[in-house]
Backbone as a printed PyTorch tensor [residue, N CA C, xyz], in Angstrom:
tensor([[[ 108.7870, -126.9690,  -78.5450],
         [ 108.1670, -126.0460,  -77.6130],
         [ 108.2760, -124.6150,  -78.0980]],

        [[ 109.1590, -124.5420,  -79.0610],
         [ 109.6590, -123.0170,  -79.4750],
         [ 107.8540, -122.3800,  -80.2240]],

        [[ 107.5300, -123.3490,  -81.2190],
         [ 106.1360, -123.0670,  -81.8600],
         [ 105.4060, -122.6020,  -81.0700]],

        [[ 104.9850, -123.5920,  -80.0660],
         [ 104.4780, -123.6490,  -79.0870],
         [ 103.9080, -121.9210,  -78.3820]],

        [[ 105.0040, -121.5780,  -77.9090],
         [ 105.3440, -120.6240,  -77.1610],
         [ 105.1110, -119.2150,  -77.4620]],

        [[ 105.6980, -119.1480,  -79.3890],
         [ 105.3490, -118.4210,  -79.8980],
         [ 103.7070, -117.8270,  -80.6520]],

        [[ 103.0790, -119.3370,  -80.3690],
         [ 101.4030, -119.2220,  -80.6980],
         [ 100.8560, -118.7650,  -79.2670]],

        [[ 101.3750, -118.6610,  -78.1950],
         [ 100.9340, -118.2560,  -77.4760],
         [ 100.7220, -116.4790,  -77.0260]],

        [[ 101.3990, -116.4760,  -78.0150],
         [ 101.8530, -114.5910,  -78.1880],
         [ 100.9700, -113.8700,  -79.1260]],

        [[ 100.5660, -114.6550,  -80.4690],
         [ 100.1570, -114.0690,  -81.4790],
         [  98.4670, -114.4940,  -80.8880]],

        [[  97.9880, -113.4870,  -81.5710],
         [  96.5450, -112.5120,  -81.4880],
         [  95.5760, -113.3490,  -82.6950]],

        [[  96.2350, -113.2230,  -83.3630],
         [  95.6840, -113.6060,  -84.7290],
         [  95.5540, -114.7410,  -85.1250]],

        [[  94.4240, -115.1730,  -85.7500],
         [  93.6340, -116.7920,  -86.2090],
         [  94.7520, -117.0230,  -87.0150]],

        [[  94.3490, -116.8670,  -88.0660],
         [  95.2960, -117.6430,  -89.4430],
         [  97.1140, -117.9160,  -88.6360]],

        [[  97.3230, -116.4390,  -88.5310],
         [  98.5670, -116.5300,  -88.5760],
         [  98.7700, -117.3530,  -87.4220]],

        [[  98.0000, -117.7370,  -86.0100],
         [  98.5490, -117.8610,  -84.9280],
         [  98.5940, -120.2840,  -85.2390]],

        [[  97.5750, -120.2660,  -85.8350],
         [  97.6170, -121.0040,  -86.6430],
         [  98.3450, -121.6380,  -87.2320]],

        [[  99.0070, -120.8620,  -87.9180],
         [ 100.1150, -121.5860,  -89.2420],
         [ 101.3820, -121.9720,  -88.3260]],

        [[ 101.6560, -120.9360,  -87.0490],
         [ 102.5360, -121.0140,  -86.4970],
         [ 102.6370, -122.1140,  -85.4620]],

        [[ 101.2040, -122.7810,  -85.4460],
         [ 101.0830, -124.0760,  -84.7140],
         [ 101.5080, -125.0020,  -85.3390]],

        [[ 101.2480, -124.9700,  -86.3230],
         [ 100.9320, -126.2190,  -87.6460],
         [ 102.2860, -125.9670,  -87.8040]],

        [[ 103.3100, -125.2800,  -87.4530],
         [ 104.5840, -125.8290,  -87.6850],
         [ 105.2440, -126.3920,  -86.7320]],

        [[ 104.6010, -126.2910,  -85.7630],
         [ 105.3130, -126.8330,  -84.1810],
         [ 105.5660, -128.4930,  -84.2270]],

        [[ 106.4560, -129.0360,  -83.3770],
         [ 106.8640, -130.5180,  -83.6990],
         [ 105.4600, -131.5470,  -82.9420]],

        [[ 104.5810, -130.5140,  -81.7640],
         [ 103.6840, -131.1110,  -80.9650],
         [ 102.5140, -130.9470,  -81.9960]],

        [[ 102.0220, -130.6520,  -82.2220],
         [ 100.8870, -130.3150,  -83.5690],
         [ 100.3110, -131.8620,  -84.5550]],

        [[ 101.8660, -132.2480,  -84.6830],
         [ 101.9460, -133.4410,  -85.9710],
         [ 102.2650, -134.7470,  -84.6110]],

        [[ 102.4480, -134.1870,  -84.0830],
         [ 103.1740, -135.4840,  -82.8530],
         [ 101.6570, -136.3040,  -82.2960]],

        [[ 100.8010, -134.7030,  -81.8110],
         [ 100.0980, -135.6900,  -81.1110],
         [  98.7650, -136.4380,  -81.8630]],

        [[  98.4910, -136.1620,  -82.7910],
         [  97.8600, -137.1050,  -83.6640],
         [  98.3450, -138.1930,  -84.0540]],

        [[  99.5490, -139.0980,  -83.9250],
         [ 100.4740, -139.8370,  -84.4390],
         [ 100.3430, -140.9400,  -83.0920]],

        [[ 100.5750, -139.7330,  -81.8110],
         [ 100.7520, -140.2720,  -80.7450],
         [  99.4050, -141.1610,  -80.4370]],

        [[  98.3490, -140.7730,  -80.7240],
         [  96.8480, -141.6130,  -80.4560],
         [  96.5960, -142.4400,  -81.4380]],

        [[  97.5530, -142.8450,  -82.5140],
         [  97.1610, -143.5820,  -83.4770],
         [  97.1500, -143.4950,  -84.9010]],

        [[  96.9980, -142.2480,  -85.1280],
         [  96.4400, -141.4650,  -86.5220],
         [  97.5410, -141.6750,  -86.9520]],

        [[  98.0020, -142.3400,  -88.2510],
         [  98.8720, -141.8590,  -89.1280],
         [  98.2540, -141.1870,  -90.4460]],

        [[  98.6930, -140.0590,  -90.3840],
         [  98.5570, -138.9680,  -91.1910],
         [  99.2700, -138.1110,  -92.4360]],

        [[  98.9640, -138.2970,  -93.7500],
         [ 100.5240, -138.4680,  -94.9220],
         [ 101.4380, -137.2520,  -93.9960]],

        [[ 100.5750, -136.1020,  -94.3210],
         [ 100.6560, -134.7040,  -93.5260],
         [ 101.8600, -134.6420,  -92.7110]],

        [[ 101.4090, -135.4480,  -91.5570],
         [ 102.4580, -136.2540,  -90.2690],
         [ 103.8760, -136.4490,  -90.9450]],

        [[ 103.3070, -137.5500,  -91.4450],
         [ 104.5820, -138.4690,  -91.7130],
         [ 105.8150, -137.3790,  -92.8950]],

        [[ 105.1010, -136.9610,  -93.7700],
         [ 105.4760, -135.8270,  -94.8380],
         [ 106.5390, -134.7910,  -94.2540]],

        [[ 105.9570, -134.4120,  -92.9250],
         [ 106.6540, -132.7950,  -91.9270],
         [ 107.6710, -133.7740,  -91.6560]],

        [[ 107.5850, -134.5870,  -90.5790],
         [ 108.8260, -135.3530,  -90.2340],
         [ 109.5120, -135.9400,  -90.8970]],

        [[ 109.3100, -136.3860,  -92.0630],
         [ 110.7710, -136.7380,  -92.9160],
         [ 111.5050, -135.5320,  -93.3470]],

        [[ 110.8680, -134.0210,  -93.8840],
         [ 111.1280, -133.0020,  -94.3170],
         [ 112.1570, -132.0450,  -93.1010]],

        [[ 111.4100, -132.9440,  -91.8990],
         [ 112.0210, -131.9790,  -90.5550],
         [ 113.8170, -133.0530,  -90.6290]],

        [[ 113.4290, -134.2640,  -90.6710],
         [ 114.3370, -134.9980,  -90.5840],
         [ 115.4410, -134.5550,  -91.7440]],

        [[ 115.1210, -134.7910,  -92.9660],
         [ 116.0100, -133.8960,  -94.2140],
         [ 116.9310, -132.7900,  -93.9490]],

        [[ 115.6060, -131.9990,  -93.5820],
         [ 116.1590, -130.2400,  -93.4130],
         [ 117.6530, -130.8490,  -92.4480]],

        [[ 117.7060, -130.7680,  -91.0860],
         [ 118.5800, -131.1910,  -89.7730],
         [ 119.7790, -131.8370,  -90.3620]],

        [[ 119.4960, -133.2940,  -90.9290],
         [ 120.7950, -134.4450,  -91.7270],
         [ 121.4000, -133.2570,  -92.7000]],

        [[ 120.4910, -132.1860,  -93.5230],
         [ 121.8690, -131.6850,  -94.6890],
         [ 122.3180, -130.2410,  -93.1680]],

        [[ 121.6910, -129.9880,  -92.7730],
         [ 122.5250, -128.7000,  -91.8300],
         [ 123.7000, -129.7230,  -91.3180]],

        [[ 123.7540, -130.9540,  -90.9430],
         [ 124.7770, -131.6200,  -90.3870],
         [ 125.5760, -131.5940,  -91.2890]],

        [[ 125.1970, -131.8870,  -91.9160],
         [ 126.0070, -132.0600,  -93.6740],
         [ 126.8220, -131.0450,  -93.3830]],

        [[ 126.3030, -130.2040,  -93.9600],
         [ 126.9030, -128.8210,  -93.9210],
         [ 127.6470, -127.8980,  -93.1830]],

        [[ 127.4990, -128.5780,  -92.3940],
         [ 128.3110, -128.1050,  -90.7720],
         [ 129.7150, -128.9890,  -90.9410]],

        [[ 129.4890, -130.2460,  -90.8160],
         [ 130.4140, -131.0240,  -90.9810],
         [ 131.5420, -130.8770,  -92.1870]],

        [[ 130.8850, -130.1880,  -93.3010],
         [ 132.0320, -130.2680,  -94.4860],
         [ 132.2130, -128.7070,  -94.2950]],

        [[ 131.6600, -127.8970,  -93.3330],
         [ 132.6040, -126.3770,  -93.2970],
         [ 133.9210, -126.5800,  -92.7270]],

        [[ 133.8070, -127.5910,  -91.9950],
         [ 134.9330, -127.5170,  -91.0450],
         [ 136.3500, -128.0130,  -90.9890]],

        [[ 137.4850, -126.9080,  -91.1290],
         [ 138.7720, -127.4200,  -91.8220],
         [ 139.1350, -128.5170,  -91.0230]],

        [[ 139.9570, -129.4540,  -91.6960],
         [ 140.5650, -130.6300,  -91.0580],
         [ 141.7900, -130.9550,  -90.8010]]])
């Protein structure tokens, strides 16, 4: 919803745009009606990646 919210602010095509196309609803709801899309599938493993190493990383900052 954060994307979301923030395309609702911006003025501007391209940019207001790009800032959709990063939102999690964008890739969702084409998926959701059927479409599988590389695109789709591509963001969400990348979204999935990014999140698992911040865990990572969180997890091995922390003294024991």
């Amino acid at each position: 919803m954060g994307f979301e919210l923030i395309y609702t602010f911006i003025i501007s095509g391209k940019i207001g745009l790009m800032v959709q196309a990063l939102g999690l609803s964008a890739h969702y709801s084409s998926m959701s009606r059927g479409v599988i899309d590389t695109r789709d599938v591509i963001y969400f493993i990348s979204v999935t990646t990014v999140f698992i190493l911040l865990t990572k990383l969180s997890l091995e900052g922390r003294k024991w």
